[in-house]
N, C-alpha and C positions, 0 to 999 in steps of 0.2 A: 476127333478124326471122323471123316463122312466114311460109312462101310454099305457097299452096292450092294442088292440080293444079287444068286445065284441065276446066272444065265436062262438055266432051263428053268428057273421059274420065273421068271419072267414072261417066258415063253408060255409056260400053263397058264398062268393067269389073264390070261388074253380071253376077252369077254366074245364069248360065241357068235358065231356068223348067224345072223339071222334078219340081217335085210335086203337079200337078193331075192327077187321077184320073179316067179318062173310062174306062165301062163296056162301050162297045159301039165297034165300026169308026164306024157310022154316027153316035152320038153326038160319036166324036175328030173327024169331017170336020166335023161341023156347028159346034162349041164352038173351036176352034181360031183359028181364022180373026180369031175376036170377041174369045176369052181372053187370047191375043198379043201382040194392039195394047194390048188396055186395059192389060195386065202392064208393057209398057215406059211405059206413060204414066205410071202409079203411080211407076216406077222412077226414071223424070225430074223427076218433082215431088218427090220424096225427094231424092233429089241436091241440087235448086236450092234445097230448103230449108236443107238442112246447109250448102252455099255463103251462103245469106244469114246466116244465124247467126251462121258463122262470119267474115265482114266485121263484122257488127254489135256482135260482142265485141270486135273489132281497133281498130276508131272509138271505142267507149268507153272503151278502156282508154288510150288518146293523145289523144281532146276529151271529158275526162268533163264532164259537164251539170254548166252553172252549178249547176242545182236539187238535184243532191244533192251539191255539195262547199262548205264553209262559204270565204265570202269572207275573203278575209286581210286582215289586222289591220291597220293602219297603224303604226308605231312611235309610239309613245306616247299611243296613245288607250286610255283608258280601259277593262278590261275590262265584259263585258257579262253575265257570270254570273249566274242569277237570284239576288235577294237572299233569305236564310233567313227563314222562317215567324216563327220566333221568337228570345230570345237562347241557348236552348239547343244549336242546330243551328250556332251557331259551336263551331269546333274553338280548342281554346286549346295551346298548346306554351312549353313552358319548358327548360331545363337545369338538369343536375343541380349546385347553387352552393348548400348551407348558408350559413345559417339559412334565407333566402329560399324555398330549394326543394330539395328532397332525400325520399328514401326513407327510412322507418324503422319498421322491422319488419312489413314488406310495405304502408306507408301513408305515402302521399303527403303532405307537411308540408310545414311553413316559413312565412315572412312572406308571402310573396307568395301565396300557396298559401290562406293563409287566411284573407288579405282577401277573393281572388277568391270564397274558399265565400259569404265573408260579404253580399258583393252576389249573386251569384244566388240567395242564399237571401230577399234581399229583396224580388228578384226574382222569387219564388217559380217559380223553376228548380229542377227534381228533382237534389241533388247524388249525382253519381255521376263516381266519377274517371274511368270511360271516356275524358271529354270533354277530360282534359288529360295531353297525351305528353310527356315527358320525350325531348328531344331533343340531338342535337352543335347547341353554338350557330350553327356554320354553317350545317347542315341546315334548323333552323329558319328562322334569318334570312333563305335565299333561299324556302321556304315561305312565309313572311305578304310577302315582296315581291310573288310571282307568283300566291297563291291568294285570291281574294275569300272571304270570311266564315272568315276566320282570325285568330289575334292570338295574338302573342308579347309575355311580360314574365320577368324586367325587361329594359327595354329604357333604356339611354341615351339622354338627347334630346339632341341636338347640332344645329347649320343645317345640318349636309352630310344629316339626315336629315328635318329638319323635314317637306317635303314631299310623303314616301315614303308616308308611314302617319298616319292617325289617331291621335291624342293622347291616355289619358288618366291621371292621374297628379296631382300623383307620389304614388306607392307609397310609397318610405322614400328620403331621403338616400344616396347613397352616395358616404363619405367615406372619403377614404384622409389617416393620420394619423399622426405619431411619439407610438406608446405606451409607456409607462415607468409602474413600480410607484411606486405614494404615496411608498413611503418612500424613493426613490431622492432625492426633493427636486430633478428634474430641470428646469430653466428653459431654453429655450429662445427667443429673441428675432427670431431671424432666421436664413436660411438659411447665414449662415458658423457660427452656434453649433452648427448640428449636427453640426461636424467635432471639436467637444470631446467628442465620443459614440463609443461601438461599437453599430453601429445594427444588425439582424441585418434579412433580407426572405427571405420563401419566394422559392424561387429559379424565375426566369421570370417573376415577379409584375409586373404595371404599374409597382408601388412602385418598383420597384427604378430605372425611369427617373425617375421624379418626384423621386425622392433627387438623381441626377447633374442634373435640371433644375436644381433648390435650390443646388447648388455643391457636393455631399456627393462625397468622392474615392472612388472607385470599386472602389478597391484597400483601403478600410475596412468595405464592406461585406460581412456575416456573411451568406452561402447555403445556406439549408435548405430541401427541399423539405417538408420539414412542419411544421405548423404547432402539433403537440405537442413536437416537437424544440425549437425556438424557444422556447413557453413553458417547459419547462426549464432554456432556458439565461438566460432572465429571473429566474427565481426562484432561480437558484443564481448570479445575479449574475457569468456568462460574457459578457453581452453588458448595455448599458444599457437599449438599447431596440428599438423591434418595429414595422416601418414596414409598415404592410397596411389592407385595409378597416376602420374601428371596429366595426361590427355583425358582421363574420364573424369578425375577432379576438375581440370579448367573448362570443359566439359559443363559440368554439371552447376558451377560458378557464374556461368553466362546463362545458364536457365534459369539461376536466382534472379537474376538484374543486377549481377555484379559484376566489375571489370573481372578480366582473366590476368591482366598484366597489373595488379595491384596488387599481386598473389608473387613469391618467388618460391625458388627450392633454394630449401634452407641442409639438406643433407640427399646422399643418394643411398639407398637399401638395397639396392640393385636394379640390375637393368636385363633385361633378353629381346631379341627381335621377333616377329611375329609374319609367320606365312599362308600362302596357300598349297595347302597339304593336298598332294593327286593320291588316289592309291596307287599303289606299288604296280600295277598291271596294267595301268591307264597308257595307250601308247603313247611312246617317248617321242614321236615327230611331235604329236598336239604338243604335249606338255611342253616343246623347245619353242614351238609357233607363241604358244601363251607366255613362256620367258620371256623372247624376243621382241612381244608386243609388250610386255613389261616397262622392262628396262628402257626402249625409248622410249615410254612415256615418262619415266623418271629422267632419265636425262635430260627432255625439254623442262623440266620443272612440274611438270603436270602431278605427279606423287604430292609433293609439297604444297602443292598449292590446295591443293584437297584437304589434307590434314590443316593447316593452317584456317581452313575457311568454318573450322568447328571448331576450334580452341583459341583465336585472338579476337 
C-alpha cells in the first residue's frame, strides 16, 4: 500500500527561497515582504496539487469507472464481436491431414482446401492463402469455439457438438474401412469374420478401436505407424488387410505407385460426414452466402469431382 506524507509537511520541506535577485538595499526591503508570502503560497498550491493527484490515481486504480472498463460477460451469452464486412475477413483454419489438407511444395492443397477455393471463388473472394492457417487440431478447435468470424474444417458433426458452431457440409464422407487387394477375394460378413484376417492399422489410429469395437482380438492386430509401411506389407501379402480412412488410404496408395481401384472395402467400421465448422457468433447472412455457394457447387458436380481427382 503507497502511504503520502502529511500535508504540512510537505509544505515545510520545501527548500528555501534564495534565488530572487534584488539590486539595491532599498529594493530587498521593499520586494521582500510581497516576494515571501507570495513564494510560500505558490509553494502550498504545488504541494496540494501533487497530494490530489496523487489520491486521484490511488481511487482509480481500486474503483476504476464503469465508463472505461468493459462489463463482464455472463457465462453463456452470446459473444458481441462486430460481425465482418464480408466473407473474406473470416479467418479459416485447418490441420495438416492428407488428402483433405496438406502442403505440397510450398502450396496449400487437398479436398477440403479445394472446395473452400472453389466457393470463394464464387463468391468472388480474392483467393489468397493468407486466409487459411494450418493449425494443431486442438489449437484450432478452441479457436472457432472462442473467436467469432472464424471456422474450422473438416470438422466432425456429432450432438455433443451440434450446438457449438454453425454447420455447413458435408465436405466428403469420412469413412473408416477394412481394405483388401481385389485379388485377395476377401469376404467379409460380419464383425466375427474379421478375425479369419491379419488386419494391420497405423498405430494410434481411431481404427484400431473400431476393430476391438467389431469383436476383432487385439493381439492380431498389425501396428505401423505408417502408412507406406502397411501398403507394402498388403502387396507383399504380410498382412490381409488395412483398417484406416478410405479417402486418406487410397490417398496414400496412389503416392506409393499403386492403383487406388485394385484396392476394395472389404467391411465398413463406420462412417460420419465432415464440415465446415463457423463459430457460433459468426454472422448467420455470411455463413448462408457460404452454404448457398456450397451447395451449387455440389449440385453441378463440382464437390465430387474434387474428391474424385485425389483418390482414382
Amino acid at each position: 500500500m503507497i502511504t503520502l506524507p502529511p500535508l504540512h509537511s510537505l509544505i515545510a520541506s520545501a527548500p528555501p527561497f534564495q534565488d530572487i535577485v534584488v539590486k539595491t538595499p532599498y529594493q530587498q526591503r521593499c520586494a521582500m515582504p510581497v516576494i515571501i508570502p507570495l513564494f510560500r503560497l505558490c509553494r502550498s498550491v504545488l504541494a496540494l496539487s501533487f497530494y490530489t493527484v496523487a489520491l486521484t490515481c490511488l481511487w482509480l486504480t481500486f474503483n476504476p469507472s464503469p465508463a472505461w472498463s468493459a462489463p463482464p460477460q455472463a457465462a453463456g451469452e452470446p459473444h458481441t464481436a462486430a460481425a465482418p464486412a464480408t466473407i473474406g475477413s473470416i479467418t479459416f483454419m485447418t490441420e495438416d491431414y492428407p488428402p483433405y489438407n496438406y502442403y505440397e511444395n510450398g502450396n496449400l492443397k487437398g479436398i477440403s482446401v479445394d472446395i473452400l477455393h472453389s466457393v470463394l471463388t464464387r463468391l468472388r473472394v480474392p483467393e489468397d492463402d493468407k486466409r487459411i492457417r494450418i493449425l494443431p487440431w486442438a489449437r484450432g478447435y478452441k479457436t472457432v469455439l472462442e473467436t467469432p468470424n472464424t471456422c474450422l474444417f473438416s470438422m466432425n458433426r456429432s450432438p455433443e457438438r451440434e450446438q457449438l458452431f454453425q454447420w455447413v457440409g458435408p465436405i466428403a464422407p469420412n469413412t473408416i474401412v477394412v481394405l483388401a487387394r481385389k485379388d485377395r477375394h476377401i469376404t467379409v460378413s460380419n464383425g466375427d469374420d474379421l478375425n479369419n484376417y491379419t488386419i494391420a492399422t497405423i498405430q494410434d489410429d481411431i481404427a484400431h478401436n473400431m476393430l476391438l469395437k467389431h469383436g476383432y482380438l487385439d493381439n492380431k492386430i498389425v501396428k505401423n505407424p505408417y502408412a507406406t509401411s502397411i501398403i507394402e506389407m498388403l502387396n507383399r501379402k504380410r498382412v490381409d488387410a488395412w483398417a484406416y480412412d478410405e479417402t486418406v488410404a487410397r490417398y496414400f496408395i496412389r503416392q506409393a505407385g499403386y492403383t487406388p481401384n485394385d484396392y476394395e472395402r472389404v467391411f465398413l467400421l463406420d462412417s460420419f460426414d465432415t464440415y465446415f465448422a463457423f463459430n457460433w457468433d459468426t454472422d448467420p447472412q455470411l455463413v448462408q452466402k457460404f452454404r448457398e455457394a456450397f451447395n451449387a457447387l455440389k449440385e453441378e458436380g463440382k464437390v465430387e469431382e474434387i474428391i474424385h481427382s485425389y483418390t482414382k
